[in-house]
N, CA and C atoms as a LAMMPS dump frame, in Angstrom:
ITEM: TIMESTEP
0
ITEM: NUMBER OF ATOMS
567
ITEM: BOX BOUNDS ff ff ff
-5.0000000000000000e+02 5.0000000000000000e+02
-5.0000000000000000e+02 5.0000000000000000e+02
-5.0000000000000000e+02 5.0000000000000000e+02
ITEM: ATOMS id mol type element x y z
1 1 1 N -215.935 -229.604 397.281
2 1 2 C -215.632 -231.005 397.454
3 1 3 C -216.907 -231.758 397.839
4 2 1 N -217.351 -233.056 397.401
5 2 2 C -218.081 -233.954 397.628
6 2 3 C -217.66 -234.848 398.772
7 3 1 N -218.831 -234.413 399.728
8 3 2 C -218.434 -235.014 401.341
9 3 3 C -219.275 -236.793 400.711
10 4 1 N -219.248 -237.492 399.925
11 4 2 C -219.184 -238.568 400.426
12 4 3 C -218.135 -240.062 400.507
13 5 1 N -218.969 -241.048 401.685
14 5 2 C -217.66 -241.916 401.694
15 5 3 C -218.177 -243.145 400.154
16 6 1 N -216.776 -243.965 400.258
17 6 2 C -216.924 -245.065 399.383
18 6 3 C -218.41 -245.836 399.672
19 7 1 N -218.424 -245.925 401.034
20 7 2 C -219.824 -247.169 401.546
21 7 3 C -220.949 -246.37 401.235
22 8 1 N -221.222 -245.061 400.972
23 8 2 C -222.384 -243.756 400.594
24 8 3 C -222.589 -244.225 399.023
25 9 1 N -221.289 -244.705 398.007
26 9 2 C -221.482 -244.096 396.543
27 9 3 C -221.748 -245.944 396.127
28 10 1 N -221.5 -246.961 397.555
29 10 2 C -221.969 -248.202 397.002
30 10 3 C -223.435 -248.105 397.093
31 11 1 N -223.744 -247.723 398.175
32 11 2 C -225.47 -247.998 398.218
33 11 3 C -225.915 -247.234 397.562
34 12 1 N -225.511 -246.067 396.958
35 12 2 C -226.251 -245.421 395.483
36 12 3 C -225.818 -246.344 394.722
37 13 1 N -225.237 -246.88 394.003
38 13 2 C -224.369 -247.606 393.449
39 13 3 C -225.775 -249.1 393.201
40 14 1 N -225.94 -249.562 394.328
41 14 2 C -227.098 -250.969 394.653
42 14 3 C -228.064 -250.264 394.294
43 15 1 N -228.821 -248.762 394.625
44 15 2 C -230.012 -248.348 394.946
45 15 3 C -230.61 -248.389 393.216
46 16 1 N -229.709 -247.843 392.348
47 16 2 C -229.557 -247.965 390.961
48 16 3 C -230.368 -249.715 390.314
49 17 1 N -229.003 -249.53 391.067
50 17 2 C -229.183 -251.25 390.136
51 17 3 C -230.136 -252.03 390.668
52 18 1 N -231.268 -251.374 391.727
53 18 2 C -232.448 -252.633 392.011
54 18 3 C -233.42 -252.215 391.081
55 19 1 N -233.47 -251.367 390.255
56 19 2 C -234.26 -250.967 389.004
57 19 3 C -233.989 -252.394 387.743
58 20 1 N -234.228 -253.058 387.789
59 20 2 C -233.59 -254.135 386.682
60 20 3 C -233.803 -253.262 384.945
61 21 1 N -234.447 -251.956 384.602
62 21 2 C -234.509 -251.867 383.648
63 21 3 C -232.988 -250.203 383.664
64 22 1 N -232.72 -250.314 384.465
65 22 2 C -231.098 -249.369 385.216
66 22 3 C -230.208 -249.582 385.165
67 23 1 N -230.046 -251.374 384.977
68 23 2 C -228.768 -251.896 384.667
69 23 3 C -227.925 -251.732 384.235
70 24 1 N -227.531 -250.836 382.984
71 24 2 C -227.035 -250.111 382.309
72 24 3 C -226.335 -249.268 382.911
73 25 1 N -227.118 -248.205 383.461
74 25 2 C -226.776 -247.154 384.279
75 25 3 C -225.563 -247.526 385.333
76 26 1 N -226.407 -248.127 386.434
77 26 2 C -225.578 -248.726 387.327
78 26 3 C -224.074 -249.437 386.764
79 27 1 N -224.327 -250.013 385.706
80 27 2 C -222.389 -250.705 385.539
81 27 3 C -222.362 -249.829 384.948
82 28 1 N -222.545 -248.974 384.136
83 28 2 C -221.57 -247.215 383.661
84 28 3 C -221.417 -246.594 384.585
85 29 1 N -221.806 -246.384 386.024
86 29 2 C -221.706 -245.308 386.804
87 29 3 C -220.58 -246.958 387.961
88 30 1 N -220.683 -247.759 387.825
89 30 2 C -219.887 -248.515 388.834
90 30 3 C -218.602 -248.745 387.977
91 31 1 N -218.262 -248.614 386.884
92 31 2 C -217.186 -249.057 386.046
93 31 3 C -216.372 -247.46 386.281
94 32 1 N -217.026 -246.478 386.069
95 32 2 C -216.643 -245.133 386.022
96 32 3 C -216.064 -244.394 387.793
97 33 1 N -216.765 -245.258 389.175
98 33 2 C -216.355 -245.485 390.04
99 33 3 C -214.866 -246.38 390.241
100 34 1 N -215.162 -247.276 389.897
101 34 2 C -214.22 -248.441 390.277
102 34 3 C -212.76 -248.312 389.213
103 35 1 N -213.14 -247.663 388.727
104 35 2 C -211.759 -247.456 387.531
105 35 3 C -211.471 -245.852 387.147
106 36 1 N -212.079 -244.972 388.125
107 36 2 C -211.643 -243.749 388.127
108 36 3 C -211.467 -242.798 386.224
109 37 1 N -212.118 -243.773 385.551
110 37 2 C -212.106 -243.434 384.174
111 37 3 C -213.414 -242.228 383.658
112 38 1 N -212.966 -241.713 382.57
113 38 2 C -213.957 -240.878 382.002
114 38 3 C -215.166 -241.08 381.305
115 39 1 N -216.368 -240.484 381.209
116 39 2 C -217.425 -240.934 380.401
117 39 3 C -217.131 -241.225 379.501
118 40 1 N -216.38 -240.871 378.599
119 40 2 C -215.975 -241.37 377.174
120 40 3 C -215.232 -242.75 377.257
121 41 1 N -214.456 -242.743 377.78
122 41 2 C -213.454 -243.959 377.917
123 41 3 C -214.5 -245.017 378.328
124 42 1 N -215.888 -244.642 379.337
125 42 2 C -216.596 -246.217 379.682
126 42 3 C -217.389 -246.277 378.25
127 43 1 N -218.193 -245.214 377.652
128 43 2 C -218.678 -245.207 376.39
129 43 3 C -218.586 -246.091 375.28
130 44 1 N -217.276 -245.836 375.164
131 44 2 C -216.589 -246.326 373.794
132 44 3 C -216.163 -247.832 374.267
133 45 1 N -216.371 -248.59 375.465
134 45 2 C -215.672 -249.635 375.488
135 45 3 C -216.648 -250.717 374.864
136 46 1 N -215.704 -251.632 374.237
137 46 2 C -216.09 -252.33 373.015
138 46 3 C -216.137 -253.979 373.787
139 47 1 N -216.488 -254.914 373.659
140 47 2 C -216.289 -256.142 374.167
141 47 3 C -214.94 -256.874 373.401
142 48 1 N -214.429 -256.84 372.654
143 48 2 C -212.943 -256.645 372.893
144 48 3 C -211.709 -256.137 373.274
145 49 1 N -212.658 -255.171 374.477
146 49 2 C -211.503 -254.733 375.228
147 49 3 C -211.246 -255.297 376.466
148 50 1 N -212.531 -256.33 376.434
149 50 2 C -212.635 -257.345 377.944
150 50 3 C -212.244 -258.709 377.923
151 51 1 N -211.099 -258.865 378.228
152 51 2 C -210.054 -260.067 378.234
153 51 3 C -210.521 -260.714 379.25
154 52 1 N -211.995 -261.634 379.112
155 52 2 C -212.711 -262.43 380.529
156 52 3 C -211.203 -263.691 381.16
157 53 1 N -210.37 -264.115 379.974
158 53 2 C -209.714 -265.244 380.588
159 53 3 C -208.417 -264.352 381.52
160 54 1 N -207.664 -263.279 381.375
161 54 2 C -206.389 -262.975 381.944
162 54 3 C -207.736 -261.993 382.996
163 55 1 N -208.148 -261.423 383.187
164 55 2 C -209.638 -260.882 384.002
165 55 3 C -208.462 -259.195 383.659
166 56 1 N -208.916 -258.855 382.642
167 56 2 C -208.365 -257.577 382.312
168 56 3 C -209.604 -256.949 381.557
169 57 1 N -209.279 -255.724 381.763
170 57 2 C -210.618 -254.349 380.608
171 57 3 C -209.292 -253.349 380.429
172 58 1 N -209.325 -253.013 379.09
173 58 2 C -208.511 -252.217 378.507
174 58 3 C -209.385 -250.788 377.982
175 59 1 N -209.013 -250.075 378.62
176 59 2 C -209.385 -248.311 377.904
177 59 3 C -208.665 -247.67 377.456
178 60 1 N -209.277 -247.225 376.553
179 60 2 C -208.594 -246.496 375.196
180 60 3 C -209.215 -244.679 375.928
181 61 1 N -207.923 -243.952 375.971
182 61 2 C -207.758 -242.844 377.32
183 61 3 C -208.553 -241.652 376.245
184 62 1 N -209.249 -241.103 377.307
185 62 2 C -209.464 -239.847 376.261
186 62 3 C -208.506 -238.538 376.459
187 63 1 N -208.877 -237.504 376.05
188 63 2 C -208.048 -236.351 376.191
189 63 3 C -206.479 -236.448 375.914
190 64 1 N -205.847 -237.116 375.155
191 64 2 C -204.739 -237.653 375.044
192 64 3 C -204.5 -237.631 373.651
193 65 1 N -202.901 -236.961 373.492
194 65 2 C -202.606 -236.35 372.46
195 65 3 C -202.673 -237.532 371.071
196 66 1 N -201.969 -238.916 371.7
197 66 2 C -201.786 -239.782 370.892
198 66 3 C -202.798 -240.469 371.358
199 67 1 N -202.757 -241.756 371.078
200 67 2 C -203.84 -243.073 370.952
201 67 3 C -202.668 -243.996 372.499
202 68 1 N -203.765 -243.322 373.023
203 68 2 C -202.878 -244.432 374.873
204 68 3 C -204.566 -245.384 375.177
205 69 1 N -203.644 -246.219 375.562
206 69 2 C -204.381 -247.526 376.096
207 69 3 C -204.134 -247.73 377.81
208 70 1 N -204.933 -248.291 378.628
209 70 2 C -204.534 -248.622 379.736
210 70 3 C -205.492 -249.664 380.077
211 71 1 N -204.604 -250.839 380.827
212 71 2 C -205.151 -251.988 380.669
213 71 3 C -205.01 -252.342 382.337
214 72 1 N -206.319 -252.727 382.985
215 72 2 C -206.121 -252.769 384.617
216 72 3 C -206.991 -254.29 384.375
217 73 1 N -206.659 -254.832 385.877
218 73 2 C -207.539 -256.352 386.474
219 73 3 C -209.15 -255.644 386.544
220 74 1 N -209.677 -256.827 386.57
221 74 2 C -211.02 -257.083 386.088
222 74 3 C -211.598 -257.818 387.268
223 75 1 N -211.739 -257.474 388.696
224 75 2 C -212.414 -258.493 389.506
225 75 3 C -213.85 -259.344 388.988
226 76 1 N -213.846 -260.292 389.836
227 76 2 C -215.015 -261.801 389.441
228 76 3 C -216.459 -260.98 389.703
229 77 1 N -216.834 -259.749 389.969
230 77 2 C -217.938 -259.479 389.906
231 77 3 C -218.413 -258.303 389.087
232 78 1 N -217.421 -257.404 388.702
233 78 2 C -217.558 -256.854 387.351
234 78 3 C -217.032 -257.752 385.942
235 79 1 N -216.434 -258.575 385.92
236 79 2 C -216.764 -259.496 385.172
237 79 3 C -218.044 -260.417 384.68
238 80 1 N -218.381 -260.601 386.024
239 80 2 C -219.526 -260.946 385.565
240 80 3 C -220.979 -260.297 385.494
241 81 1 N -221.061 -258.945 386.109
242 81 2 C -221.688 -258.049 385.479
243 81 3 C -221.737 -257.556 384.062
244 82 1 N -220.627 -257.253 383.663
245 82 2 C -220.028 -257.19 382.462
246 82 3 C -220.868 -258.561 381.433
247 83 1 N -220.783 -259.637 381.57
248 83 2 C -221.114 -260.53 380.884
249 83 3 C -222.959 -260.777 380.914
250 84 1 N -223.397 -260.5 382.23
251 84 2 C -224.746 -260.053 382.205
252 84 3 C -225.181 -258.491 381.331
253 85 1 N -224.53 -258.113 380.933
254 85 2 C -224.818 -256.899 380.382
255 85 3 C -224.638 -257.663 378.909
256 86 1 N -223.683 -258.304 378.549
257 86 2 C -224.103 -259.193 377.035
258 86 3 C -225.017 -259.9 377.138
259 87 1 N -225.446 -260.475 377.837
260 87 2 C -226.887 -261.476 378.165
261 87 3 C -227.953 -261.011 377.692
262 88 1 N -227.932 -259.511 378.293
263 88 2 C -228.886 -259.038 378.265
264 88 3 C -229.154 -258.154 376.894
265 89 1 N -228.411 -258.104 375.97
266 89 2 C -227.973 -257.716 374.404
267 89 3 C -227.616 -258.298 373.641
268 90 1 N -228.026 -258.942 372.281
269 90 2 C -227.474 -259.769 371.598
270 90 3 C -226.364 -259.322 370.877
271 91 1 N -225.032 -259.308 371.092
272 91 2 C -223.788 -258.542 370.618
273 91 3 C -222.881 -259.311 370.071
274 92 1 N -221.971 -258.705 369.073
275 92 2 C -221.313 -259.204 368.984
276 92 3 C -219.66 -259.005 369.418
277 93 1 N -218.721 -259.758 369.154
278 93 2 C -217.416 -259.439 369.355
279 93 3 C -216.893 -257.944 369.251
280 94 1 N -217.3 -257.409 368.026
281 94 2 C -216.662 -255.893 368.019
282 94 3 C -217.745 -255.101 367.993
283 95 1 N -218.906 -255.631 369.03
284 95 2 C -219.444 -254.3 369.061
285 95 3 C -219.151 -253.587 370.195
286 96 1 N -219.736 -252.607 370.92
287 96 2 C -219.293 -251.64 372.377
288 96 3 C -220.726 -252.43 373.926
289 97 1 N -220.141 -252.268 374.488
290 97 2 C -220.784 -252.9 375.652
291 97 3 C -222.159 -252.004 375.195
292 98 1 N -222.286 -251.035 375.642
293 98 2 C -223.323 -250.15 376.22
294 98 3 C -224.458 -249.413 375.023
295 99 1 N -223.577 -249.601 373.673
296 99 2 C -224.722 -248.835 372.614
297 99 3 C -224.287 -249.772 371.185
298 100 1 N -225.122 -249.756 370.129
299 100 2 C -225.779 -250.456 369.425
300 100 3 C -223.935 -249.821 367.979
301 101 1 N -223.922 -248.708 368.154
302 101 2 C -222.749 -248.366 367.161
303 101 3 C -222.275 -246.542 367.791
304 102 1 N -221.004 -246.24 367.312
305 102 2 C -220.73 -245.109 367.604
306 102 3 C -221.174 -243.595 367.517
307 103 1 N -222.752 -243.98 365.95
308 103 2 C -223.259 -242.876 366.546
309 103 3 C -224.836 -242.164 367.972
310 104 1 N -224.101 -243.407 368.414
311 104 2 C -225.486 -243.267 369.806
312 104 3 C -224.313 -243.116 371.086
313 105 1 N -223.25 -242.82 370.929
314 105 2 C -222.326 -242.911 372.121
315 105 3 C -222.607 -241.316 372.813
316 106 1 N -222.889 -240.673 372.046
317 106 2 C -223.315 -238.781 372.5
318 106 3 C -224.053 -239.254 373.214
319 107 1 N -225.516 -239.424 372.447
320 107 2 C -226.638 -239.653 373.06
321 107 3 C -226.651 -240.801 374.803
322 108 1 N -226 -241.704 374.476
323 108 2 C -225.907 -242.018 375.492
324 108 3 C -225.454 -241.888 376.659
325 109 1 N -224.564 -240.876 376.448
326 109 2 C -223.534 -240.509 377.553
327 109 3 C -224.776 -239.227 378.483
328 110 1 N -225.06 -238.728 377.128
329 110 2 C -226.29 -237.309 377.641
330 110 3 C -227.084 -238.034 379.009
331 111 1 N -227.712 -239.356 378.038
332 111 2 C -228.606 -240.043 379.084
333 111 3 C -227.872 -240.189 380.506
334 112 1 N -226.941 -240.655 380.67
335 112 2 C -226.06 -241.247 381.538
336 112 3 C -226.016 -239.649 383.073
337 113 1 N -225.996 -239.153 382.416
338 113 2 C -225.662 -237.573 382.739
339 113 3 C -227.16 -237.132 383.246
340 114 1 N -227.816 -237.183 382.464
341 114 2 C -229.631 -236.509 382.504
342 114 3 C -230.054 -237.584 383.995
343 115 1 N -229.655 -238.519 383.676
344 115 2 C -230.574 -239.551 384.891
345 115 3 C -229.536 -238.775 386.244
346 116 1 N -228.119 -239.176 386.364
347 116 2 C -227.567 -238.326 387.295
348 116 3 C -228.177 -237.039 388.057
349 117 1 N -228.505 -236.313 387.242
350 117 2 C -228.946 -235.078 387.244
351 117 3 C -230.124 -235.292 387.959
352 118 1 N -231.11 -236.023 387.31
353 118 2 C -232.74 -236.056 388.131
354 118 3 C -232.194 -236.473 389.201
355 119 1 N -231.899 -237.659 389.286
356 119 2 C -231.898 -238.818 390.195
357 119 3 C -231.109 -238.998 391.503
358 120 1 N -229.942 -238.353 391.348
359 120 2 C -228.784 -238.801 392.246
360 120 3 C -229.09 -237.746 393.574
361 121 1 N -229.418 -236.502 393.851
362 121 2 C -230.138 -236.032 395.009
363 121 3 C -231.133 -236.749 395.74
364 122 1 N -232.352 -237.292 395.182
365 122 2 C -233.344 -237.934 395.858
366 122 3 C -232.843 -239.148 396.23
367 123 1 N -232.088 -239.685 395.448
368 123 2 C -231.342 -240.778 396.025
369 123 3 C -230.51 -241.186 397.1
370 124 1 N -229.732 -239.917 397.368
371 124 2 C -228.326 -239.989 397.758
372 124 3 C -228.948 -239.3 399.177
373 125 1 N -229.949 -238.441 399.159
374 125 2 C -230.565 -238.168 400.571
375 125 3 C -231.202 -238.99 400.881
376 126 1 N -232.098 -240.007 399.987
377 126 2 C -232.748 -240.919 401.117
378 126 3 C -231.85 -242.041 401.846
379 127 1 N -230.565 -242.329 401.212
380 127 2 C -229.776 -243.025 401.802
381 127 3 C -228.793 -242.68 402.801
382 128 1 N -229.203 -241.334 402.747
383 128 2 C -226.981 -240.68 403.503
384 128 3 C -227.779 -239.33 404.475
385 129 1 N -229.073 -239.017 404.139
386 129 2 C -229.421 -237.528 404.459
387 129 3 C -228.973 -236.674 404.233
388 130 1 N -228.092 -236.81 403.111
389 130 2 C -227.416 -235.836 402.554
390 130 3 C -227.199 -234.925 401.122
391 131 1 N -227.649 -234.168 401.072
392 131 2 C -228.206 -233.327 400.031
393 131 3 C -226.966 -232.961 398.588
394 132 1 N -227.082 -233.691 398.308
395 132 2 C -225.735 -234.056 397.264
396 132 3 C -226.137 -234.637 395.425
397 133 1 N -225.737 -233.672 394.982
398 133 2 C -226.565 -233.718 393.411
399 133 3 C -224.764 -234.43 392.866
400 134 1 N -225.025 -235.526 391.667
401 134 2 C -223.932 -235.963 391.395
402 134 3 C -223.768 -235.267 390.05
403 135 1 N -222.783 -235.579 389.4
404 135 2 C -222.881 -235.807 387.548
405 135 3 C -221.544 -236.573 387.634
406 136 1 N -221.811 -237.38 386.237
407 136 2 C -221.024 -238.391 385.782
408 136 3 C -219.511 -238.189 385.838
409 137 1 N -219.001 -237.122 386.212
410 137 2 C -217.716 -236.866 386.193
411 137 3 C -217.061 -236.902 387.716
412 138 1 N -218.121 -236.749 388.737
413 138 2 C -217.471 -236.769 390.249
414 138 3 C -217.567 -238.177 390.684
415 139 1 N -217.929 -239.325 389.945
416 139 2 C -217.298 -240.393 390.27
417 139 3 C -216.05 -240.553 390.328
418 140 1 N -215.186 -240.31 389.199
419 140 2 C -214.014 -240.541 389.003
420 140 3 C -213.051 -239.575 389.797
421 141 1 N -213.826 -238.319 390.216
422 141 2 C -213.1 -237.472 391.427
423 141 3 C -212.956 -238.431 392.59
424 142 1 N -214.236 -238.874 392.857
425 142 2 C -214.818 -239.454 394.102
426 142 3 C -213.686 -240.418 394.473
427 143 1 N -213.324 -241.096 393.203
428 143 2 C -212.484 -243.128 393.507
429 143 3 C -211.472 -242.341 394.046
430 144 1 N -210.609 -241.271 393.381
431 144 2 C -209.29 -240.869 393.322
432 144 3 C -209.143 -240.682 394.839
433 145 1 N -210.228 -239.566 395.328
434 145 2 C -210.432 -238.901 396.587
435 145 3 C -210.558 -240.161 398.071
436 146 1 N -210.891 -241.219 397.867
437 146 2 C -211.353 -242.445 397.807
438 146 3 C -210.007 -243.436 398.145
439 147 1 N -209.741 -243.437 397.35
440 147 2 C -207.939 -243.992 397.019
441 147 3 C -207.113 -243.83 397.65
442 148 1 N -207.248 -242.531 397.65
443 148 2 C -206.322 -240.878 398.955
444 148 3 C -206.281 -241.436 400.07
445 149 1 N -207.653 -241.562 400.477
446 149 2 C -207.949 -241.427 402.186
447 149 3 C -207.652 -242.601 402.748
448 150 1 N -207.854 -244.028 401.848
449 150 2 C -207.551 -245.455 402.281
450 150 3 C -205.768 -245.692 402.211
451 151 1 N -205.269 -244.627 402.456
452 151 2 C -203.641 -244.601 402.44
453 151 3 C -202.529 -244.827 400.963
454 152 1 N -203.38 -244.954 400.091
455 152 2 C -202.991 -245.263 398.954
456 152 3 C -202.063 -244.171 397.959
457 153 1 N -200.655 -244.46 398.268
458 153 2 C -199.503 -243.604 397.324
459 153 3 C -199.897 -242.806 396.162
460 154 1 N -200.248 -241.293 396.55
461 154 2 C -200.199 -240.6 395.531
462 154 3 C -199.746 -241.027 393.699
463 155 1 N -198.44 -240.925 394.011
464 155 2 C -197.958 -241.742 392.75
465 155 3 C -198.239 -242.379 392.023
466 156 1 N -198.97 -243.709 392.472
467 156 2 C -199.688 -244.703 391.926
468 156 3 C -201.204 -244.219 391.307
469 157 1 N -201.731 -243.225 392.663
470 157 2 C -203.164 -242.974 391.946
471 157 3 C -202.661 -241.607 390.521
472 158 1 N -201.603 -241.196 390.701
473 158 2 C -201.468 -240.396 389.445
474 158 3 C -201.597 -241.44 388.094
475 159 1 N -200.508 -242.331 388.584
476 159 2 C -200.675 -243.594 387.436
477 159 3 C -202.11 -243.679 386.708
478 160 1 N -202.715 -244.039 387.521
479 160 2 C -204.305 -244.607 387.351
480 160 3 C -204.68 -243.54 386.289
481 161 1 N -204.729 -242.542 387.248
482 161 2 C -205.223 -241.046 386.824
483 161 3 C -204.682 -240.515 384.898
484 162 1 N -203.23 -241.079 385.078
485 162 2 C -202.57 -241.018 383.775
486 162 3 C -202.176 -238.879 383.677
487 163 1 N -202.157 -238.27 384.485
488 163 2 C -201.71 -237.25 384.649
489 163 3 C -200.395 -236.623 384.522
490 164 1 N -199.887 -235.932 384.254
491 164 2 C -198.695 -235.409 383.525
492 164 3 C -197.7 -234.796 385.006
493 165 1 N -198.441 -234.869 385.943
494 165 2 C -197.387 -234.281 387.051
495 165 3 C -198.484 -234.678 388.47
496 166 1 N -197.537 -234.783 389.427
497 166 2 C -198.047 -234.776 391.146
498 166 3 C -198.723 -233.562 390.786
499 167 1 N -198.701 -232.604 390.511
500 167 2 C -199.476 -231.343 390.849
501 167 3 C -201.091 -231.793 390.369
502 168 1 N -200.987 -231.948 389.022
503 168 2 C -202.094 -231.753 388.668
504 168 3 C -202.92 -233.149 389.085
505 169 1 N -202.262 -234.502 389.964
506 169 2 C -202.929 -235.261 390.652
507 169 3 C -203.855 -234.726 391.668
508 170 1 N -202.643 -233.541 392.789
509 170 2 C -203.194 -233.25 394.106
510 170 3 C -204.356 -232.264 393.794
511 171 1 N -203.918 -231.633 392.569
512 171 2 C -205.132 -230.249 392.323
513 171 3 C -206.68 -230.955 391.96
514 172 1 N -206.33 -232.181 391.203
515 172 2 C -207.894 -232.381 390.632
516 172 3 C -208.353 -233.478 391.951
517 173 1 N -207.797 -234.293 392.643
518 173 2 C -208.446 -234.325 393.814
519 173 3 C -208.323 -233.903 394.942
520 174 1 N -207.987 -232.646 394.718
521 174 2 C -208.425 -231.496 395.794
522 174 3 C -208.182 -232.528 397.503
523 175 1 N -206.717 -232.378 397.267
524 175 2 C -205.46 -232.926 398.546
525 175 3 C -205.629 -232.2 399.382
526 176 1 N -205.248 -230.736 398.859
527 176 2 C -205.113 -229.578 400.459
528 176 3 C -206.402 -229.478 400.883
529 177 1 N -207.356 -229.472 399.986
530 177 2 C -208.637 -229.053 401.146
531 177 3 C -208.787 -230.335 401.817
532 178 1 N -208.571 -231.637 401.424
533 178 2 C -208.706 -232.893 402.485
534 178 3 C -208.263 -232.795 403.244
535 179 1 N -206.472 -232.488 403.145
536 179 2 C -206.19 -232.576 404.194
537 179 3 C -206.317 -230.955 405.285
538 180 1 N -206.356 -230.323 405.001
539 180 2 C -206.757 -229.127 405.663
540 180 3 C -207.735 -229.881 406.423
541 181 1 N -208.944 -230.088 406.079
542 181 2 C -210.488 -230.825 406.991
543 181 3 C -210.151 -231.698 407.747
544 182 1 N -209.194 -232.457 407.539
545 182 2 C -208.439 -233.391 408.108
546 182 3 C -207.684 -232.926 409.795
547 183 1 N -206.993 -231.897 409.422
548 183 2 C -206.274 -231.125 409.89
549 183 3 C -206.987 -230.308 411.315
550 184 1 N -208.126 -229.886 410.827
551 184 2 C -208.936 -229.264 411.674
552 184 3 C -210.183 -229.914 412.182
553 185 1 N -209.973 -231.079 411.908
554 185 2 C -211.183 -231.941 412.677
555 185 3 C -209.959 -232.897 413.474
556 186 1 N -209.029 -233.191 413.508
557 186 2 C -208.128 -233.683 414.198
558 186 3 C -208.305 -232.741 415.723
559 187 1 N -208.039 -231.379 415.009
560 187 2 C -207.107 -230.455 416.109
561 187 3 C -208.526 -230.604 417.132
562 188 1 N -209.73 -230.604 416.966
563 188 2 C -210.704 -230.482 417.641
564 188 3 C -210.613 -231.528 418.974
565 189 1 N -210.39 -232.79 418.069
566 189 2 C -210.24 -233.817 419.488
567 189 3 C -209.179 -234.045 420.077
């Protein structure tokens, strides 16, 4: 399990994004936070999946037998990140936020992953002292785990999650060992 808190994965989160040529990075790794979604699912998102007037982003789910969609609110500052990220690309309506056409979505995701890899230790210790290597997939552990602890109904984060049973909610964010740690750092005081 990844001992960090939400306020740990924002200031990696800022530390990113004061790179102005990172920008990128940072809203793929904050979209993939904040929406508990998969590398593929932030990948593939297209600027018609961002409904700026109802403040909605729609993802098209991966790992999923059929073609599922899930459509969540859009707060006023990933929105407008989101729209600085077209600013900063001359795009059009159906193209994808983050790459030029679908066959650079590999490649980009690699990148997405490779910088993680260098980066997120030296980072994450100079901010937390804590010796913690990320990859692009323990964000979306992280929100769930995240979600958990701020009192937030299982149930609902299965929703999010789009998971086929409570089990396989509590198993992939690893419930019993929370609360076990929980359990035994209680009993202490």
């Amino acid at each position: 399990m990844i001992n960090l808190k939400k306020e740990e994965i924002n200031l990696f989160l800022h530390k990113v994004k004061e790179d102005p040529k990172h920008f990128n990075k940072y809203l793929f790794y904050k979209l993939q936070y904040f929406y508990g979604r998969r590398s593929q699912e932030i990948a593939i998102l297209k600027i018609t999946d961002i409904d700026f007037d109802k403040k909605e982003i729609t993802f098209d789910l991966a790992k999923k037998k059929q073609e599922t969609k899930l459509t969540l609110i859009m707060p006023d500052d990933i929105a407008n990140e989101i729209k600085q990220q077209f600013e900063n690309n001359t795009k059009t309506t159906e193209d994808y936020i983050f790459v030029e056409n679908s066959a650079k979505i590999d490649g980009f995701k690699r990148n997405m992953r490779t910088y993680l890899e260098r980066n997120s230790n030296k980072l994450i210790n100079s901010l937390t002292n804590k010796n913690i290597a990320l990859n692009t997939h323990d964000f979306r552990r992280l929100r769930g785990q995240h979600l958990y602890l701020a009192g937030n109904d299982l149930e609902t984060i299965q929703s999010l999650y789009v998971h086929n049973s409570l089990d396989q909610t509590i198993e992939y964010l690893q419930i019993k060992e929370i609360e076990v740690n929980k359990m035994l750092l209680k009993d202490i005081t």
